[in-house]
C-alpha positions as CSV (number, residue, x, y, z in Angstrom):
1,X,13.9,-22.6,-15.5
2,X,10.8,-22.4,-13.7
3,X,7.6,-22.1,-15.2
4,X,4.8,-19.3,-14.6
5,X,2.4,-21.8,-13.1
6,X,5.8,-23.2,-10.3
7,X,6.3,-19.1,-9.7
8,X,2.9,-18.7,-8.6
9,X,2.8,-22.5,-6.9
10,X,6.0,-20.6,-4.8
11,X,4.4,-17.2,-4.7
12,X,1.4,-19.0,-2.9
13,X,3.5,-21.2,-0.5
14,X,5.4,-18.1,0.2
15,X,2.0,-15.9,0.6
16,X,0.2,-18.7,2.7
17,X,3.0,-18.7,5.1
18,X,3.6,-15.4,5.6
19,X,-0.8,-14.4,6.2
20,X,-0.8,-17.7,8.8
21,X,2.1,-15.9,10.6
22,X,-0.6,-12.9,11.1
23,X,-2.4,-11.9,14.1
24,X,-5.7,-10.7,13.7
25,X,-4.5,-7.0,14.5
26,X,-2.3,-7.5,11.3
27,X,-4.7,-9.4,8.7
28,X,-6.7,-6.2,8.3
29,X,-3.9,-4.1,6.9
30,X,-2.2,-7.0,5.0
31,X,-4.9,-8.2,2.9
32,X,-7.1,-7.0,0.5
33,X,-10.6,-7.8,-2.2
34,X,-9.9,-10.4,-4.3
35,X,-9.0,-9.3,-7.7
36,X,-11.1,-8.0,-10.6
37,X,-12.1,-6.0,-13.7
38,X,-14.5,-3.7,-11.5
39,X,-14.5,-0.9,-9.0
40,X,-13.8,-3.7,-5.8
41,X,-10.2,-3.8,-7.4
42,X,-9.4,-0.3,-7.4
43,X,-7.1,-0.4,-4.3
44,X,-5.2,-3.3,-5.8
45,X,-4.4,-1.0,-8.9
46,X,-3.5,2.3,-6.8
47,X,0.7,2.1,-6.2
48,X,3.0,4.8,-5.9
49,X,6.9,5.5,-5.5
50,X,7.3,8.5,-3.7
51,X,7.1,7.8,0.2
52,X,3.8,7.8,1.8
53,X,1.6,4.7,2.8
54,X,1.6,2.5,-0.1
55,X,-1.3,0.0,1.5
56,X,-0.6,-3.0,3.6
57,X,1.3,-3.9,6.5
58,X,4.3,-2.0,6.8
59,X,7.5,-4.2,7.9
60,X,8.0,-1.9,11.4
61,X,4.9,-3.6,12.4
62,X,6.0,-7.5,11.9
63,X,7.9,-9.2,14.2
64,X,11.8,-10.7,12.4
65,X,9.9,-14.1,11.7
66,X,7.1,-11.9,9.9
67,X,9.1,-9.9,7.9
68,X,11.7,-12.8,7.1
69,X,8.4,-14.5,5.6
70,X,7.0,-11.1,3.7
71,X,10.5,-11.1,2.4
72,X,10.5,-14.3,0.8
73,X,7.3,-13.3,-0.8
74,X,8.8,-10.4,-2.3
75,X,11.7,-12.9,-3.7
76,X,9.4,-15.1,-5.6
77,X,8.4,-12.5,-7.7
78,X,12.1,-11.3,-8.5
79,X,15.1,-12.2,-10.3
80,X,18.2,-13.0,-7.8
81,X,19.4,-9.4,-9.3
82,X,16.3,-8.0,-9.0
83,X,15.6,-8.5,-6.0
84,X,19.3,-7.6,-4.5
85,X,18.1,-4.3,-6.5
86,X,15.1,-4.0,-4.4
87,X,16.7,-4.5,-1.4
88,X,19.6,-2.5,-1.8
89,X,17.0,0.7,-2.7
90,X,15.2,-0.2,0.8
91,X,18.6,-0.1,2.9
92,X,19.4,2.9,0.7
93,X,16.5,5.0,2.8
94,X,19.3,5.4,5.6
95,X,21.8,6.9,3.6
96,X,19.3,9.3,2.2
97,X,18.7,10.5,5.3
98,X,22.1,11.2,6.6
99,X,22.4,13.3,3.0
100,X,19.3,15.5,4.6
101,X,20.5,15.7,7.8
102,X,18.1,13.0,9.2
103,X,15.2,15.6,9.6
104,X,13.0,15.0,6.7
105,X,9.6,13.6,8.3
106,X,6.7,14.0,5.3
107,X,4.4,13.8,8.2
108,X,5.8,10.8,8.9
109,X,7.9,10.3,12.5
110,X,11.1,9.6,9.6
111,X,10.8,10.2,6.3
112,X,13.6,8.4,5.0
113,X,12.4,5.0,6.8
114,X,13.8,1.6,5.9
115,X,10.7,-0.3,7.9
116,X,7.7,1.5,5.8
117,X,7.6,-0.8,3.0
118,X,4.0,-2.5,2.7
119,X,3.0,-6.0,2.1
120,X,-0.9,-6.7,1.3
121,X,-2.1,-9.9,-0.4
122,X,-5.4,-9.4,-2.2
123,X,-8.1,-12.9,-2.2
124,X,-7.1,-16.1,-1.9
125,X,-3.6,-17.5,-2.6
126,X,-3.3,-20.6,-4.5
127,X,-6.3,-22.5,-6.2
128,X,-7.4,-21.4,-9.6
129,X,-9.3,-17.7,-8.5
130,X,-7.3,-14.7,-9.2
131,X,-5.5,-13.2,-6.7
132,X,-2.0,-11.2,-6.2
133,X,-0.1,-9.0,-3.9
134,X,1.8,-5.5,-3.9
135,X,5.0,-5.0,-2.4
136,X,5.7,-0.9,-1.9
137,X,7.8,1.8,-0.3
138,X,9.9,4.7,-1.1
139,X,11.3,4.0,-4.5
140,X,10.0,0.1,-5.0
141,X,6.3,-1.2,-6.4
142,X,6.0,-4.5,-6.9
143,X,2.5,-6.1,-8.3
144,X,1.9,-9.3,-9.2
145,X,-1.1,-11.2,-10.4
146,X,-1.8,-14.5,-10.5
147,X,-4.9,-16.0,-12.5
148,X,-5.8,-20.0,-12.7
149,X,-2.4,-20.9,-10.9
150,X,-0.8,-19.3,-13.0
151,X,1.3,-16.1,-12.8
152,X,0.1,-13.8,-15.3
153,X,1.2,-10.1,-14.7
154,X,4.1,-8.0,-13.1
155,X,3.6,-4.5,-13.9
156,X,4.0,-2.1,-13.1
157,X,7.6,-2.5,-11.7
158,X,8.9,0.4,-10.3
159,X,12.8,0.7,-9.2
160,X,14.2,3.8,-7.7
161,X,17.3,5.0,-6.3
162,X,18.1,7.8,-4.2
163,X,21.5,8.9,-3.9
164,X,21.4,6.9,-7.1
165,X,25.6,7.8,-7.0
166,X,26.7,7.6,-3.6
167,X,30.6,7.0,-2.0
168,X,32.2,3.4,-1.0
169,X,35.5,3.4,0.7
170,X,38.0,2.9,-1.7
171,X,36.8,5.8,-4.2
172,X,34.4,3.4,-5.9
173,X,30.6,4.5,-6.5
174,X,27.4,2.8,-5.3
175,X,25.0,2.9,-8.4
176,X,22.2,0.6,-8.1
177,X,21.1,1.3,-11.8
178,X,24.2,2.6,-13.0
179,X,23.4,-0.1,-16.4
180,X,19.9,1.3,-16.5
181,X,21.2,4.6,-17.1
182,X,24.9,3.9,-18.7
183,X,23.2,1.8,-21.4
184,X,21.0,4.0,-22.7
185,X,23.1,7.2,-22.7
186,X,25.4,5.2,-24.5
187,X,23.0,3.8,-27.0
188,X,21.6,7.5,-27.9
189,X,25.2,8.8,-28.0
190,X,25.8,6.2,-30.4
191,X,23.3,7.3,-32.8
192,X,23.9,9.2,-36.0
193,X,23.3,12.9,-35.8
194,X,20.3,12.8,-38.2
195,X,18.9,9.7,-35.6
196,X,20.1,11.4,-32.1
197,X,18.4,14.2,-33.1
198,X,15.0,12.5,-33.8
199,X,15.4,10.8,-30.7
200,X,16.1,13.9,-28.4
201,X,12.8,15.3,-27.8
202,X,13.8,18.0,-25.7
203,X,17.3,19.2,-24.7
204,X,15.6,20.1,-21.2
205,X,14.4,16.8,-19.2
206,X,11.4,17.1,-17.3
207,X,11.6,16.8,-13.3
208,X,10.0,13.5,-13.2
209,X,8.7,10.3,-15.7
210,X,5.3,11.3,-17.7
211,X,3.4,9.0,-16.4
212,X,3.8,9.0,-13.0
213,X,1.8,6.7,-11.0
214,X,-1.3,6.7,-13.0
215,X,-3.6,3.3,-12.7
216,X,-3.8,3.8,-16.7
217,X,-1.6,5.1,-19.2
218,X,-3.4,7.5,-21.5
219,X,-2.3,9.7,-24.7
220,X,-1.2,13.0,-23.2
221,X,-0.1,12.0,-19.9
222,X,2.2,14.5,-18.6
223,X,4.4,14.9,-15.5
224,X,2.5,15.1,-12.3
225,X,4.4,17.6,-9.9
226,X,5.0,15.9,-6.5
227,X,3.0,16.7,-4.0
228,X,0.2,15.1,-6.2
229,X,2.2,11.8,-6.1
230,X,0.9,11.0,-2.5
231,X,-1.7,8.6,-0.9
232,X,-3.6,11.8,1.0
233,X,-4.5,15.1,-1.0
234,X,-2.3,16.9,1.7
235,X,-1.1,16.2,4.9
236,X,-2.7,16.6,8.2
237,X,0.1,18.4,9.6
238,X,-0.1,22.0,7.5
239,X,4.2,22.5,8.2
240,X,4.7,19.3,7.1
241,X,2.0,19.8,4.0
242,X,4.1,23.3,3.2
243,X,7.1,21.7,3.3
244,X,6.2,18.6,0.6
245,X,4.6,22.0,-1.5
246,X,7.8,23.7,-1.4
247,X,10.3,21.1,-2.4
248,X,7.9,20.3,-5.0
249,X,7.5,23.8,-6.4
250,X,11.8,24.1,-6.6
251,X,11.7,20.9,-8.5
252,X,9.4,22.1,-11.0
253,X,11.3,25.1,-11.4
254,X,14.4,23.5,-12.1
255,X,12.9,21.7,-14.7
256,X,12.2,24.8,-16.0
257,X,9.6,23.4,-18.6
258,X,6.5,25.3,-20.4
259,X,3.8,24.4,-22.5
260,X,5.5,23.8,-25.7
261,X,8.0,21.8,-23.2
262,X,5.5,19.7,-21.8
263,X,4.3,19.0,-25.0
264,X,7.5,17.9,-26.8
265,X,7.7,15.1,-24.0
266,X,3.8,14.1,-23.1
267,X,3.2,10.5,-23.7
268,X,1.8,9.7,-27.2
269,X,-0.2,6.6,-28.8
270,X,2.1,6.9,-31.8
271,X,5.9,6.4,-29.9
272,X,8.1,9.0,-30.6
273,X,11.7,9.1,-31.1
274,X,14.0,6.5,-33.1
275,X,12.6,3.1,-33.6
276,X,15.2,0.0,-33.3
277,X,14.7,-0.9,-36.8
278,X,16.6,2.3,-38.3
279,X,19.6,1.0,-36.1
280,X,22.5,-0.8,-37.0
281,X,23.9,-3.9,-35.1
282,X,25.7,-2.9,-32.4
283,X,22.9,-0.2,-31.3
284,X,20.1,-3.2,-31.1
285,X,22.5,-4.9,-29.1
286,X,22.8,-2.1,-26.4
287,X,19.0,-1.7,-26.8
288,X,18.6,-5.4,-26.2
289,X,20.9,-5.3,-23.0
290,X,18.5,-2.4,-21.5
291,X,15.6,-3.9,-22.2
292,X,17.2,-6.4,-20.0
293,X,17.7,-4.4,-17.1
294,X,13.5,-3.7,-17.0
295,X,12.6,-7.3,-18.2
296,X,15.4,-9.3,-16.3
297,X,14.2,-7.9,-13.0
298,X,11.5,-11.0,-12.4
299,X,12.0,-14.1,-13.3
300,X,12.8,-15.6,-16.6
301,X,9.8,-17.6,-17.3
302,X,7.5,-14.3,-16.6
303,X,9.5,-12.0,-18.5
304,X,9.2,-11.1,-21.9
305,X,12.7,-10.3,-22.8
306,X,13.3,-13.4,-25.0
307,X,10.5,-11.9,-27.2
308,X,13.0,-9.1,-28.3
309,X,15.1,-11.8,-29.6
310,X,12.9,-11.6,-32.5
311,X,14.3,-8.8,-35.1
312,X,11.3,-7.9,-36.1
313,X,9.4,-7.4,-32.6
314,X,12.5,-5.1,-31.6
315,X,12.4,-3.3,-34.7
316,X,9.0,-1.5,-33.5
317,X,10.7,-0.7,-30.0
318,X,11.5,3.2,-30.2
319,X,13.8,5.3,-28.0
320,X,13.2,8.8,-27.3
321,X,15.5,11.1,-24.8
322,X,15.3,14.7,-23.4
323,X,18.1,16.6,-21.6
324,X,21.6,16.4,-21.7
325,X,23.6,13.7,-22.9
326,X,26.4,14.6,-20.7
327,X,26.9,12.3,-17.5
328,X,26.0,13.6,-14.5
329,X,23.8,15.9,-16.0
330,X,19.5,16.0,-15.6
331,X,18.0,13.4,-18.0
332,X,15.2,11.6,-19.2
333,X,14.3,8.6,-21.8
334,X,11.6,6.2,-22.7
335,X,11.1,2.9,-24.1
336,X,7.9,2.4,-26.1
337,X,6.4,-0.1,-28.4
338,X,3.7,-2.7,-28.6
339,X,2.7,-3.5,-25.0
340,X,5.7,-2.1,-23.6
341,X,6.4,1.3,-22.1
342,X,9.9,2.0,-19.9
343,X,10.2,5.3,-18.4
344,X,13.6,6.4,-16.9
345,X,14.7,9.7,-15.1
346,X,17.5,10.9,-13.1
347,X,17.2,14.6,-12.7
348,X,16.4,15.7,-9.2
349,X,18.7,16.4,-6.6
350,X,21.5,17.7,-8.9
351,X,20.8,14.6,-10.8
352,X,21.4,12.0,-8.0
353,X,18.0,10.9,-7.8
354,X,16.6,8.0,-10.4
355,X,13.6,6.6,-11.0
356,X,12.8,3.5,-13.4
357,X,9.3,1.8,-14.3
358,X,8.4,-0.9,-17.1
359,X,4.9,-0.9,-17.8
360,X,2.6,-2.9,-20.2
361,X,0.2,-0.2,-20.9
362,X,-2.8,-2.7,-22.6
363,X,-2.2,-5.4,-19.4
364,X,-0.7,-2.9,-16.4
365,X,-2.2,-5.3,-13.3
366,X,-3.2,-8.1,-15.4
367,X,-6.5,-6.3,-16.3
368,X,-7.1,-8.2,-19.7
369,X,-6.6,-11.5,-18.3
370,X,-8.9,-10.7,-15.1
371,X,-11.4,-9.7,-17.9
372,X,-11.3,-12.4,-19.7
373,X,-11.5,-14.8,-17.0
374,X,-14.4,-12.6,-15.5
375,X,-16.3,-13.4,-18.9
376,X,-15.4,-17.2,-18.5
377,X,-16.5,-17.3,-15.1
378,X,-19.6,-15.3,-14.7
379,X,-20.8,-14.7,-11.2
């Protein structure tokens, strides 16, 4: 197994080779301030899921040896499943637009576009000063952080997929996340009534993850409708801008949620639902497997899934759930405990439309470390 300081030796290589491949019409867009813990880094720490311009140079605009190299970046930083997840989500863009009718443009010239996922490197790669890179589109953020040659943080990782249940010849379904979903229905189904009813929060599921794409994660967070989920404040074209507010506006209302709704669901210091450590055996094994489908997604030696081999660390993980437990129905859970908050939801689009993100909400963009090391190395 490779450790974090050979990841980031690769991540370098990989990054090196890719910028040197750059003209200077490109090096603008695909690189960024070195990191810190101050207001230069604040682009680093903006990322996003929904489609819009996610920062850096998109893959339309790189030549086959260009994106080949931005490519094996993005592999360094991944698991083999990982990143065949990743992948899959990008060539997924087509089939999303042939279930809209290849129209949908988001002021865009396609909406649904396989080629507008960014690359941007921020500093220096390699040597012992921090610096990263993001990796973005529709449906995929990728940040990493590397610090002293070693690599240090990967969150947030965001996974989407939309159709996330789509036809293969044969009969068989395509379902990129089909565990990251399966396991934890199962796992709350599993639970005793008196526990699955702790755990359901809300037998409506909001339209999207509380968070959203905040930089920080913050008691109280709430769902952020969609047309606020977007680089610009509004588009320039106004159809296009009335179109976004539309969709948006129907998603909301088939949510349905209120106040008191919003409530039972906003994120809280204190984790709500059923915590691992009122479980029996079989349950912290299904919880252990979907940690695994968050934590397994970059490599081993960066991933903190072995610490959950530890009964006592997964005791404080809790699991809370709102919406129906009923496949194919709208739903929503979360994963929370010390440093570790996983969001899921698969409720738009008749519930064919997922979204996944594993967070670290004291560390999200390695901002502990970069403060530390900002202390050690004053300039």
């Amino acid at each position: 197994m490779s450790t974090p300081t050979e990841i980031a030796s690769a991540m370098a290589d990989a990054a090196t080779t890719w910028l040197d491949l750059l003209d200077e019409g490109q090096r603008p867009d695909a690189t960024g301030d070195a990191p810190a813990d101050d207001g230069s880094d604040a682009e680093r720490r903006r990322w996003f899921y929904t489609p819009t311009d996610h920062g850096g140079l998109d893959l339309h605009r790189q030549s086959p040896t260009q994106q080949r190299a931005a490519m094996r970046l993005v592999a360094t930083g991944l698991s083999e499943a990982g990143y065949v997840t990743v992948a899959t989500t990008m060539g997924l863009e087509n089939v999303l637009d042939r279930v809209e009718g290849f129209v949908t443009r988001f002021d865009r010239e396609r909406g649904r576009d396989p080629g507008l996922y960014y690359l941007r490197v921020f500093g220096e790669p390699g040597g012992e000063a921090p610096w990263g890179w993001r990796f973005g589109g529709h449906h995929v953020s990728l940040n990493n952080l590397v610090v002293g040659g070693e690599l240090v943080a990967v969150t947030p990782c965001f996974m989407g997929a939309d159709p996330a249940s789509s036809p293969l010849l044969g009969g068989a379904p395509h379902r990129p996340l089909a565990r990251v979903e399966d396991l934890a229905r199962e796992l709350v189904a599993s639970l005793p009534t008196p526990l699955r009813d702790r755990a359901v929060l809300n037998r409506k599921a909001p339209s999207d993850f509380v968070t959203a794409n905040r930089t920080v994660v913050s008691e109280g967070d709430r769902v952020i409708p969609l047309a606020g989920i977007w680089r610009d404040e509004r588009f320039a074209d106004d159809e296009e801008q009335a179109k976004l507010q539309t969709l948006s506006d129907a998603i909301d209302e088939a949510a349905d949620y209120d106040e008191a709704d919003h409530a039972s669901v906003e994120l809280t210091r204190s984790p709500r639902g059923v915590p691992a450590a009122e479980m029996d055996e079989r349950q912290r094994q299904l919880l252990r497997a979907l940690l695994g489908t968050y934590l397994g997604r970059v490599p081993e030696a960066v991933s903190p899934l072995a610490d959950y081999d530890d009964e006592a660390a997964l005791d404080a993980v809790h699991v809370a759930w709102a919406g129906s437990l009923q496949e194919g129905e709208p739903h929503y859970y979360r994963l929370q405990g010390p440093r570790l908050l996983v969001e899921w939801d698969n409720t738009q689009r008749g519930a064919n439309h997922a979204h996944s993100v594993w967070r670290d909400p004291e560390a999200d963009f390695g901002m502990d470390v970069l403060a530390s090391h900002h202390a050690d190395h004053p300039h």
